[in-house]
mmCIF file of the protein (N, C-alpha, C, O) and its ligand, coordinates in Angstrom:
data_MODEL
# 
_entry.id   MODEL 
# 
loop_
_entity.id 
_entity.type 
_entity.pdbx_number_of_molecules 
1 polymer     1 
2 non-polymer 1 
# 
_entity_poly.entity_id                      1 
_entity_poly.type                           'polypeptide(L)' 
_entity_poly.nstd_linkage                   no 
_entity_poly.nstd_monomer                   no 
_entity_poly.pdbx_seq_one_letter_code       
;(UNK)(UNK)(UNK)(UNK)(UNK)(UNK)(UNK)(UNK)(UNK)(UNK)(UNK)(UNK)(UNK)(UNK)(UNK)(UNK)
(UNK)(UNK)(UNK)(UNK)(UNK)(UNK)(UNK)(UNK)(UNK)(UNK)(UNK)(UNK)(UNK)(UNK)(UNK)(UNK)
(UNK)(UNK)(UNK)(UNK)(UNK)(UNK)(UNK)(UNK)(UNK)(UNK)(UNK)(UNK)
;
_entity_poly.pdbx_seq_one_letter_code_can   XXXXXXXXXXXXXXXXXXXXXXXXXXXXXXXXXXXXXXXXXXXX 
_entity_poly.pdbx_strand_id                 A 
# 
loop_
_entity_poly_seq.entity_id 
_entity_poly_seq.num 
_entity_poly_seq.mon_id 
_entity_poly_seq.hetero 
1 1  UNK n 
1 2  UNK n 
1 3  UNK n 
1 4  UNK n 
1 5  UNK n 
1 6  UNK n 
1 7  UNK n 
1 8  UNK n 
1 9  UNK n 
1 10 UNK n 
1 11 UNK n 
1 12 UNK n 
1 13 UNK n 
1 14 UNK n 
1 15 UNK n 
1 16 UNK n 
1 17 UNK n 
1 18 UNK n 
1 19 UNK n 
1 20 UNK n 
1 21 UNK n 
1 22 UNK n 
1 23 UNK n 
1 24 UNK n 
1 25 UNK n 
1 26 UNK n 
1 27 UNK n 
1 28 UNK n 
1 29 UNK n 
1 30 UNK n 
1 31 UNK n 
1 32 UNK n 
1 33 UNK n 
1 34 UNK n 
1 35 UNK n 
1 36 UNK n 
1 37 UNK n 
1 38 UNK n 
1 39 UNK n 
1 40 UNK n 
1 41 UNK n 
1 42 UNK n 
1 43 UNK n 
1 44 UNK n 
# 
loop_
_struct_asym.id 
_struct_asym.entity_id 
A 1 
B 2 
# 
loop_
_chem_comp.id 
_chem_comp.type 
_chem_comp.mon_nstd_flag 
UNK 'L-peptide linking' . 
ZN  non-polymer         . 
# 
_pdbx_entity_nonpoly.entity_id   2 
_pdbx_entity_nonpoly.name        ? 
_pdbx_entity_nonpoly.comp_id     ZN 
# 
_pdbx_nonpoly_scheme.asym_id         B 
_pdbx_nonpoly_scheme.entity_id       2 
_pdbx_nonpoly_scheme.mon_id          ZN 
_pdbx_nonpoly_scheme.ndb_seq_num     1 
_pdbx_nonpoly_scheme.pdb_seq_num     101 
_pdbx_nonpoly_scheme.auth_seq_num    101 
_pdbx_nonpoly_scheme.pdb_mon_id      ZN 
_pdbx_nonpoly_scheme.auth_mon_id     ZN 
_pdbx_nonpoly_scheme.pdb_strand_id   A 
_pdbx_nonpoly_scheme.pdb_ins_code    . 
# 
loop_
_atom_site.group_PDB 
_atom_site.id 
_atom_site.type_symbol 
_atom_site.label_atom_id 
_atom_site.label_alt_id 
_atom_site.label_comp_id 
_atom_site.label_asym_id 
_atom_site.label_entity_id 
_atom_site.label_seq_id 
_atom_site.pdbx_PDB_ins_code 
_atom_site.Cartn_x 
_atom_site.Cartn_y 
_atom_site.Cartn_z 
_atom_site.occupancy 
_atom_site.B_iso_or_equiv 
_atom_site.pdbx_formal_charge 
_atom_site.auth_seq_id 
_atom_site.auth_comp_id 
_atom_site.auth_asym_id 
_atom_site.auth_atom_id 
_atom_site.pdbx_PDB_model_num 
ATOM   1   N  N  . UNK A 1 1  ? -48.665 24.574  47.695 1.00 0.00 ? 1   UNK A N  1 
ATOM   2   C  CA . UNK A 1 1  ? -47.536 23.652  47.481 1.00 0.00 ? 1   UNK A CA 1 
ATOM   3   C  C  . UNK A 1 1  ? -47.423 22.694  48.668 1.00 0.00 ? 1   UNK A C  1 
ATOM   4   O  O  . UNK A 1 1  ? -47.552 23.181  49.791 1.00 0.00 ? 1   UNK A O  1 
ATOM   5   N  N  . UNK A 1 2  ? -47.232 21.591  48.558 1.00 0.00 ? 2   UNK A N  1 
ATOM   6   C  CA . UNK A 1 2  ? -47.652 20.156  49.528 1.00 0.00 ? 2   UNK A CA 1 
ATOM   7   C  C  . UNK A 1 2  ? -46.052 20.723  50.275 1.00 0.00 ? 2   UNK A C  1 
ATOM   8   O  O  . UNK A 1 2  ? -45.159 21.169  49.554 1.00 0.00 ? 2   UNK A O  1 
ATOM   9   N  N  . UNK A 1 3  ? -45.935 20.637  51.452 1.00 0.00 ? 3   UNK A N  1 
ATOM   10  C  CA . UNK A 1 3  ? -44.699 20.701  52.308 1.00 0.00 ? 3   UNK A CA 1 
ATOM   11  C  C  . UNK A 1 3  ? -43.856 18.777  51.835 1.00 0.00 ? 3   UNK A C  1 
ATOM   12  O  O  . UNK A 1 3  ? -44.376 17.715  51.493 1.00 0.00 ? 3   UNK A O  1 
ATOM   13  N  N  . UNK A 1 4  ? -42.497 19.184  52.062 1.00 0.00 ? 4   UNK A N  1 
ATOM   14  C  CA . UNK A 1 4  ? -41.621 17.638  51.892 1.00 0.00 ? 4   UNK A CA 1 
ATOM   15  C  C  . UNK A 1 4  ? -41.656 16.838  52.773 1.00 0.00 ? 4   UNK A C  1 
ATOM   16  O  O  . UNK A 1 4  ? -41.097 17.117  53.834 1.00 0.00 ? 4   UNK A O  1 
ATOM   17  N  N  . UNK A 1 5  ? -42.274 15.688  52.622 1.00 0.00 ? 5   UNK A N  1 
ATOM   18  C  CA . UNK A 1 5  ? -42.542 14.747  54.088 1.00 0.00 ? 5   UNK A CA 1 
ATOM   19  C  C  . UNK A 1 5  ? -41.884 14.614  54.790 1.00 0.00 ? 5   UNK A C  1 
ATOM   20  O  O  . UNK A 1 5  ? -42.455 14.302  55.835 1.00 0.00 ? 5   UNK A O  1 
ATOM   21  N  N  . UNK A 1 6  ? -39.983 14.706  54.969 1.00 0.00 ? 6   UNK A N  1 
ATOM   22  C  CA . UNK A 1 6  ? -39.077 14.810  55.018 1.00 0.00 ? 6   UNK A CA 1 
ATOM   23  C  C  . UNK A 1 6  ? -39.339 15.816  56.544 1.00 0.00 ? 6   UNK A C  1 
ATOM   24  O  O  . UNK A 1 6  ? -39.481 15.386  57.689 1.00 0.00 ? 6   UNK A O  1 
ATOM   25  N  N  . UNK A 1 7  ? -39.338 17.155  56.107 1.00 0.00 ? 7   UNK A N  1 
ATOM   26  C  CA . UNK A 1 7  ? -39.354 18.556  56.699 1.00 0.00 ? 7   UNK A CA 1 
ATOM   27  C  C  . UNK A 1 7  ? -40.540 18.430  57.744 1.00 0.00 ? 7   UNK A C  1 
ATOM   28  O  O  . UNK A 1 7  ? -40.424 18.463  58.969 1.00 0.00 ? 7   UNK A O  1 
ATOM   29  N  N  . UNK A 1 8  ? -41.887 18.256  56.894 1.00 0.00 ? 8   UNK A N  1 
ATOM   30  C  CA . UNK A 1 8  ? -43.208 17.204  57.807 1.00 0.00 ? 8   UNK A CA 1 
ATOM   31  C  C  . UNK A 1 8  ? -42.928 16.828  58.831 1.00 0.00 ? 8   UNK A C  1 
ATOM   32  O  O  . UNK A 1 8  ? -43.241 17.440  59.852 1.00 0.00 ? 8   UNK A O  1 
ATOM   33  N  N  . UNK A 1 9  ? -42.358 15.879  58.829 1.00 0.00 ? 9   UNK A N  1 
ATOM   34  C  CA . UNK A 1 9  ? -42.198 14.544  59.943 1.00 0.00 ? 9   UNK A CA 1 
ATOM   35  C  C  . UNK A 1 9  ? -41.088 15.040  60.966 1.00 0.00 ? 9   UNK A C  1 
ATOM   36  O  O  . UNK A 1 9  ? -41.228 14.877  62.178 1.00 0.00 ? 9   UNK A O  1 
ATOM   37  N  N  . UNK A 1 10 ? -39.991 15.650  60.412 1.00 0.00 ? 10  UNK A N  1 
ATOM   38  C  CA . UNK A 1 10 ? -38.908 16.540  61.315 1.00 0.00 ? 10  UNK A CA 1 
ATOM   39  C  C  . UNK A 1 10 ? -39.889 17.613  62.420 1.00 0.00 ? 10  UNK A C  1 
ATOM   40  O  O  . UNK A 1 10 ? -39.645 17.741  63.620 1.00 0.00 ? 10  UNK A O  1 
ATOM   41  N  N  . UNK A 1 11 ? -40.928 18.254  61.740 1.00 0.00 ? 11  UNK A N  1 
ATOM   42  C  CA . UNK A 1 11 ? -40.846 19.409  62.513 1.00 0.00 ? 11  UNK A CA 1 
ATOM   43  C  C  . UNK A 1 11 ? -42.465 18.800  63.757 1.00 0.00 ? 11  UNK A C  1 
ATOM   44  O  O  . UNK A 1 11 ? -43.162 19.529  64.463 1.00 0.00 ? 11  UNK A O  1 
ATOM   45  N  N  . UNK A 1 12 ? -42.562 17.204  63.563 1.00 0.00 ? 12  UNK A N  1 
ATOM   46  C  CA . UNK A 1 12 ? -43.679 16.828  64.911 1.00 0.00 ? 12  UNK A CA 1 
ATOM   47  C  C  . UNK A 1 12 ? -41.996 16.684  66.348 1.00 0.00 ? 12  UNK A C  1 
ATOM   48  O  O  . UNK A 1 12 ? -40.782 16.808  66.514 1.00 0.00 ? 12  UNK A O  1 
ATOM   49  N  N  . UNK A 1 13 ? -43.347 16.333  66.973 1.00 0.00 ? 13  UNK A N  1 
ATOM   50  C  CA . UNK A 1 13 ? -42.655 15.829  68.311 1.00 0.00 ? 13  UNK A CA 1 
ATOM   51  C  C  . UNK A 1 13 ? -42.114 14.676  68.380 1.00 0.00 ? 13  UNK A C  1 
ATOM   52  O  O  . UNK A 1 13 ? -42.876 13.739  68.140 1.00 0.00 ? 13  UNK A O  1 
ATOM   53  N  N  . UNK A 1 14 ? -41.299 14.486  68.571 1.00 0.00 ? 14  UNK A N  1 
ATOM   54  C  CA . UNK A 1 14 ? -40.855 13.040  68.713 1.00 0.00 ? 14  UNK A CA 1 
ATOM   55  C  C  . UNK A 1 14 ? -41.277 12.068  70.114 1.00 0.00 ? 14  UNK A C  1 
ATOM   56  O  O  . UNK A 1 14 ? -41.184 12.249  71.328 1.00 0.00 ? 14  UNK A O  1 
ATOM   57  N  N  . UNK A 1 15 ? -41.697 11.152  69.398 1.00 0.00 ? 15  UNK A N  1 
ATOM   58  C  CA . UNK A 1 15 ? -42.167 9.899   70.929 1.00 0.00 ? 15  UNK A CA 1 
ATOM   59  C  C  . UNK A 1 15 ? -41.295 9.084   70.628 1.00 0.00 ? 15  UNK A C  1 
ATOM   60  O  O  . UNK A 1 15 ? -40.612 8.953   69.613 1.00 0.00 ? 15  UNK A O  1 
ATOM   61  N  N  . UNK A 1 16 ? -41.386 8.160   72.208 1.00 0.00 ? 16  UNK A N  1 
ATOM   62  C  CA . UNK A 1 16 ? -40.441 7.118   71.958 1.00 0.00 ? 16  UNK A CA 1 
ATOM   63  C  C  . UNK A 1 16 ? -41.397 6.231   72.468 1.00 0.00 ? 16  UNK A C  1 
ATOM   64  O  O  . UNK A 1 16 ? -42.387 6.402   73.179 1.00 0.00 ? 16  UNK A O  1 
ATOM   65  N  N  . UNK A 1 17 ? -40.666 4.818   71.729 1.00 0.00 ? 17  UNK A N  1 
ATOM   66  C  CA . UNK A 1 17 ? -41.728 3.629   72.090 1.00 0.00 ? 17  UNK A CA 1 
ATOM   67  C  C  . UNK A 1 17 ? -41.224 2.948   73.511 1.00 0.00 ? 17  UNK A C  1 
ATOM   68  O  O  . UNK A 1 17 ? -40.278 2.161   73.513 1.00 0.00 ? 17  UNK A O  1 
ATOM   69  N  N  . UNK A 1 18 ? -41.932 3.314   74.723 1.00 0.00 ? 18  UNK A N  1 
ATOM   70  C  CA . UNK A 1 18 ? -41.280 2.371   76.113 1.00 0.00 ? 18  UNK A CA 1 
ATOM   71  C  C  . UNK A 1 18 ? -40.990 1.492   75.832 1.00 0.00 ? 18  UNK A C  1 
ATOM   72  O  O  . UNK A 1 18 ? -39.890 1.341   76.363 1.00 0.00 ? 18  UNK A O  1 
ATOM   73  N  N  . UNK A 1 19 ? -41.325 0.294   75.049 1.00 0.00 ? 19  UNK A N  1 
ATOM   74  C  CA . UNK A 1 19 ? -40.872 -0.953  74.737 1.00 0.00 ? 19  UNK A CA 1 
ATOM   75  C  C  . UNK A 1 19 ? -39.636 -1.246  74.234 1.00 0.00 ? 19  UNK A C  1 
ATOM   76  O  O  . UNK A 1 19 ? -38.916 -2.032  74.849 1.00 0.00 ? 19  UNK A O  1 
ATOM   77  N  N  . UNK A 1 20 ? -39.238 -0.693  73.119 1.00 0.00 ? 20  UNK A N  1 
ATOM   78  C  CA . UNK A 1 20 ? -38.048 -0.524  72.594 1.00 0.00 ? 20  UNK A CA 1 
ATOM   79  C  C  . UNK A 1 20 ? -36.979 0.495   72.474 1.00 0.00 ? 20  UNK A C  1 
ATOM   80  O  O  . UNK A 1 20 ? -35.775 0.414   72.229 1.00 0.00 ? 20  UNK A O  1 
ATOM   81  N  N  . UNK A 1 21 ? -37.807 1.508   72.728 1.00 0.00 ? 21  UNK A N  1 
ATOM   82  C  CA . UNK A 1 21 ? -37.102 3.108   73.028 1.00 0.00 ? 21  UNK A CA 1 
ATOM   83  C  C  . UNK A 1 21 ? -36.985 3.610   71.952 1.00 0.00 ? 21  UNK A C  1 
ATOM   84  O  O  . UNK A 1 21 ? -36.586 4.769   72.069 1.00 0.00 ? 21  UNK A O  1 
ATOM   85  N  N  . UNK A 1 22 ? -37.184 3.218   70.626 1.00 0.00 ? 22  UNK A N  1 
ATOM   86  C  CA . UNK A 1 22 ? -36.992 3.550   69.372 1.00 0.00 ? 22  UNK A CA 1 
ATOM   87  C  C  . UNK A 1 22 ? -37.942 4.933   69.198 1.00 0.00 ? 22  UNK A C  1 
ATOM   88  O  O  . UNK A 1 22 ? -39.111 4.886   69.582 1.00 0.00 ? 22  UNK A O  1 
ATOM   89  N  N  . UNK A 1 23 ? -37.534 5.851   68.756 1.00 0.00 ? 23  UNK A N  1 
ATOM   90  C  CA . UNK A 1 23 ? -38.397 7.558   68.521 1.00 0.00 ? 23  UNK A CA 1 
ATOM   91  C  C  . UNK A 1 23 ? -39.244 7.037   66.829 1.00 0.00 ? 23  UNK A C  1 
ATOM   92  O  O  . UNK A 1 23 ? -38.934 6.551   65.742 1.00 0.00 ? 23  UNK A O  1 
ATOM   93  N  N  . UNK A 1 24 ? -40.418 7.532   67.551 1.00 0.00 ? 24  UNK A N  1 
ATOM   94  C  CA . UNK A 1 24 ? -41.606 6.915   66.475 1.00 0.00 ? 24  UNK A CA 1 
ATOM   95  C  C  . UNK A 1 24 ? -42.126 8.630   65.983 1.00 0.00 ? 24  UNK A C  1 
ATOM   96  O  O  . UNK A 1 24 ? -41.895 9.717   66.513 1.00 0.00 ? 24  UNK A O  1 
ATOM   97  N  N  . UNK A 1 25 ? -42.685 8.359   65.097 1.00 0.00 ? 25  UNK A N  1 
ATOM   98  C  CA . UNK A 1 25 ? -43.218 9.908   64.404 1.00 0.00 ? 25  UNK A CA 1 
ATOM   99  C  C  . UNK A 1 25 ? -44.871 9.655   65.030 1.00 0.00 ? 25  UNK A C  1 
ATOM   100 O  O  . UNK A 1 25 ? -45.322 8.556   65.351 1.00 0.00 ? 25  UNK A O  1 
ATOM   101 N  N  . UNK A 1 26 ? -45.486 10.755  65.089 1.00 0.00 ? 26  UNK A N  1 
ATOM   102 C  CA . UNK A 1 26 ? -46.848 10.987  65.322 1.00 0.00 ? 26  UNK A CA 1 
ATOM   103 C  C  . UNK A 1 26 ? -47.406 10.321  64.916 1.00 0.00 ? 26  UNK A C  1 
ATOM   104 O  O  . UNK A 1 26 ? -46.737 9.685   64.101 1.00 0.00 ? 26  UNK A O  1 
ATOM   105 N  N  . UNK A 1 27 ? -48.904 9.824   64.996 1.00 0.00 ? 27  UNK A N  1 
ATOM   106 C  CA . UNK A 1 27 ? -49.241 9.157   63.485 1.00 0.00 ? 27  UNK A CA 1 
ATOM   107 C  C  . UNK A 1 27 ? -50.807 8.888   63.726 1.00 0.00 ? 27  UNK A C  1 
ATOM   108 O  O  . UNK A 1 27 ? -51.065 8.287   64.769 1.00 0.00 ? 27  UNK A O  1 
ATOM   109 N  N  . UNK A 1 28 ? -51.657 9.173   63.078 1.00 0.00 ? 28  UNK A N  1 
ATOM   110 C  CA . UNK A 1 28 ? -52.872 9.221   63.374 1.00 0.00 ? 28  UNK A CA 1 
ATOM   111 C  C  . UNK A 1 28 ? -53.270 8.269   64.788 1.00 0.00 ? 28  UNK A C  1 
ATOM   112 O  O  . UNK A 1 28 ? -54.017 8.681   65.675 1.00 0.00 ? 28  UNK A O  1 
ATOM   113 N  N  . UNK A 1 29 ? -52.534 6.776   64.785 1.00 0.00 ? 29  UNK A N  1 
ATOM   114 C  CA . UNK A 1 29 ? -52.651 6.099   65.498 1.00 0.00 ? 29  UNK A CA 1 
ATOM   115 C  C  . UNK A 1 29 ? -51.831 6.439   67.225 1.00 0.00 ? 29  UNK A C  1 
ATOM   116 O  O  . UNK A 1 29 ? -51.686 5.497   68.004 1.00 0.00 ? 29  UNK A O  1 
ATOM   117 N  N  . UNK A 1 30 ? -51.439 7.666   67.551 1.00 0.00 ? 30  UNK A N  1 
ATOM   118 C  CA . UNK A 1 30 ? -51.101 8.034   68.034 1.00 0.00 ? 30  UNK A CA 1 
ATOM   119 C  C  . UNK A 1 30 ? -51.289 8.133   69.601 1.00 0.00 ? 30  UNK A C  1 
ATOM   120 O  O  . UNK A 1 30 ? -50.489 8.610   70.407 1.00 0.00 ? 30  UNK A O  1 
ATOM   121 N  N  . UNK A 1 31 ? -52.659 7.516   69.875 1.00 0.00 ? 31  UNK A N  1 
ATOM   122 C  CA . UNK A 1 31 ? -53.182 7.329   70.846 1.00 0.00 ? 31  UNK A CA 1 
ATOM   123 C  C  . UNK A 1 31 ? -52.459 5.601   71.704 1.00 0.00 ? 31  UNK A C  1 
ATOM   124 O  O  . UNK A 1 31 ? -52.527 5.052   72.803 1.00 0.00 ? 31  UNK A O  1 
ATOM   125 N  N  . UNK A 1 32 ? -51.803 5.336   70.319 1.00 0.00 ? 32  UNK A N  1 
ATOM   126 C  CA . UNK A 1 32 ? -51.250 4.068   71.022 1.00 0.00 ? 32  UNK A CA 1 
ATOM   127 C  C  . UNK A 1 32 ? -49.844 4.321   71.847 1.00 0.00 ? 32  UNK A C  1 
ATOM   128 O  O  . UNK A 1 32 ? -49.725 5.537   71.990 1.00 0.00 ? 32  UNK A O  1 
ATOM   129 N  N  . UNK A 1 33 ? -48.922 3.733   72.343 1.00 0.00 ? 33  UNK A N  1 
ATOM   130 C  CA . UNK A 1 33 ? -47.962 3.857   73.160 1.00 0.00 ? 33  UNK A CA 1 
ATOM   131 C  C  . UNK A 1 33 ? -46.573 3.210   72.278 1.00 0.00 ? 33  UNK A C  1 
ATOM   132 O  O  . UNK A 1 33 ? -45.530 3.730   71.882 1.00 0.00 ? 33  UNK A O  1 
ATOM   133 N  N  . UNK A 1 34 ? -47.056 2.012   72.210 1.00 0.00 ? 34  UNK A N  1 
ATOM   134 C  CA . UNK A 1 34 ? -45.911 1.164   71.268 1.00 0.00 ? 34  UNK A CA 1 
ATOM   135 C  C  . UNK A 1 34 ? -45.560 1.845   70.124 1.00 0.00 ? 34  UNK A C  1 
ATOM   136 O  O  . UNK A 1 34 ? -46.217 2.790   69.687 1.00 0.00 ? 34  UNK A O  1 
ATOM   137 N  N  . UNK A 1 35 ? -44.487 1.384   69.584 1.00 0.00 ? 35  UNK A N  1 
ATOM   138 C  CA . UNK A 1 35 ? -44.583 1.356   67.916 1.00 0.00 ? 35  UNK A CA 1 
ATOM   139 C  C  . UNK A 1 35 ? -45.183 0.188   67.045 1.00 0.00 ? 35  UNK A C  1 
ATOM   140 O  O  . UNK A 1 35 ? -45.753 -0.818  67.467 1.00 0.00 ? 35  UNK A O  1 
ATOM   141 N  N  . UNK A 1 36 ? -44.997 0.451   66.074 1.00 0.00 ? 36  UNK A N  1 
ATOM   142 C  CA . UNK A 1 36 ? -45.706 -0.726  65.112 1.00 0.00 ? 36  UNK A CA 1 
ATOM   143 C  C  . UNK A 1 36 ? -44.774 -1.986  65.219 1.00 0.00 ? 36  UNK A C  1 
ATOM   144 O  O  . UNK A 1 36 ? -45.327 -3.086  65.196 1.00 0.00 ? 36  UNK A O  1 
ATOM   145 N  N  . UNK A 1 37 ? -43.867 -1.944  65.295 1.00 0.00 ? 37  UNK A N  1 
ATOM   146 C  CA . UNK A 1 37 ? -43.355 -3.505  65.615 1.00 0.00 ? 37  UNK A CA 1 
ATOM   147 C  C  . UNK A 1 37 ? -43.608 -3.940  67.053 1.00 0.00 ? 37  UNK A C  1 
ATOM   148 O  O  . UNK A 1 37 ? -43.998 -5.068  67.356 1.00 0.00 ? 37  UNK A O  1 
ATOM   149 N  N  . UNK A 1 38 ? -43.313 -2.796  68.054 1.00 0.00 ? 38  UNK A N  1 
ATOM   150 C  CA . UNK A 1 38 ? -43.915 -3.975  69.281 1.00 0.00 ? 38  UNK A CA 1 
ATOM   151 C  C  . UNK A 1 38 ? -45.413 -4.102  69.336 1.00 0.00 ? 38  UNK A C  1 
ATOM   152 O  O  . UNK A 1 38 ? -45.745 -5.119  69.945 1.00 0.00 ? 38  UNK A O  1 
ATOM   153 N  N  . UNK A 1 39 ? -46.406 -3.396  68.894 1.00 0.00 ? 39  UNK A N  1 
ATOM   154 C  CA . UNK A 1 39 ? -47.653 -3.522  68.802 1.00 0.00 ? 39  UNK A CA 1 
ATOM   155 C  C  . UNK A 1 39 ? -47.582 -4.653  67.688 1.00 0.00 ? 39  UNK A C  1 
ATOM   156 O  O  . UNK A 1 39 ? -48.594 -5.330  67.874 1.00 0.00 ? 39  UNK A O  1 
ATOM   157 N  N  . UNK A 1 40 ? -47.014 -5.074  66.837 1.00 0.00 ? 40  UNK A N  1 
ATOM   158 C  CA . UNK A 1 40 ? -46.952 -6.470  66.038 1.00 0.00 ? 40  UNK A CA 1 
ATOM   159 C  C  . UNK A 1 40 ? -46.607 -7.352  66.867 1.00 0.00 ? 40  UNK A C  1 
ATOM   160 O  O  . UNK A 1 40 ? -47.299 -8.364  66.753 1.00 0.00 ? 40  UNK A O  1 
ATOM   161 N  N  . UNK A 1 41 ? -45.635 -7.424  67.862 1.00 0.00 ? 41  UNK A N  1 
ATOM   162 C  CA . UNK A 1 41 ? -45.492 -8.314  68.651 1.00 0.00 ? 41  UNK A CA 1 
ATOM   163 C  C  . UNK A 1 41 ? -46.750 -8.996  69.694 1.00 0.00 ? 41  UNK A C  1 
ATOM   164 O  O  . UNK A 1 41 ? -47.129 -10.087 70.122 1.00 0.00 ? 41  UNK A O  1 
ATOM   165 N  N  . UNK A 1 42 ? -47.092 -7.503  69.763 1.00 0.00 ? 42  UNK A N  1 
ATOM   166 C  CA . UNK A 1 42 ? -48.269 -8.114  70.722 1.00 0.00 ? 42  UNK A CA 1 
ATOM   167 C  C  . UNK A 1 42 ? -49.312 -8.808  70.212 1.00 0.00 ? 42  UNK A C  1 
ATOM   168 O  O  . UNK A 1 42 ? -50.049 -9.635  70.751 1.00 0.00 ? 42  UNK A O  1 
ATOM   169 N  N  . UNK A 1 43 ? -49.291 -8.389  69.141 1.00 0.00 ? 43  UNK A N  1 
ATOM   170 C  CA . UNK A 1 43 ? -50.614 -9.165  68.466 1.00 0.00 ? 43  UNK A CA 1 
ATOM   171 C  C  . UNK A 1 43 ? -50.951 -11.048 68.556 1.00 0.00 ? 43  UNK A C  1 
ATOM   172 O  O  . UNK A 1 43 ? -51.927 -11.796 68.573 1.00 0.00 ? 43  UNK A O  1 
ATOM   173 N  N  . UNK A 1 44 ? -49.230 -11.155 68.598 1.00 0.00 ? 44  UNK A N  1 
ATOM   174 C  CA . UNK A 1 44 ? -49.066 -12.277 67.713 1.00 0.00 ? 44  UNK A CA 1 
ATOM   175 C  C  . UNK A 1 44 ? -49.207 -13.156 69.358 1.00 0.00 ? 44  UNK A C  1 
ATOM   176 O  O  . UNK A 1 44 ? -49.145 -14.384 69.408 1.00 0.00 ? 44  UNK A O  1 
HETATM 177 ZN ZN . ZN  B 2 .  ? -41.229 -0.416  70.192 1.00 0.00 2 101 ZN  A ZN 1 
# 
């Protein structure tokens, strides 16, 4: 039975993005620091 993504995502570690301070979930891309909006920022 697939666990609730919900329960999933609750039971990682929580990071926070230095940039914005906002608590980001794990995420394969995890090796990065930002979250996805300030890593959008940077892009641009
Ligand atoms: Zn951020």
């Amino acid at each position: 039975m697939l666990m609730n993504p919900v329960e999933f995502f609750r039971t990682l570690p929580k990071k926070e993005c230095p940039e914005c301070g906002q608590h980001m979930v794990e995420q394969a891309e995890s090796y990065l620091m930002e979250c996805d909006r300030c890593l959008a920022k940077r892009e641009e």
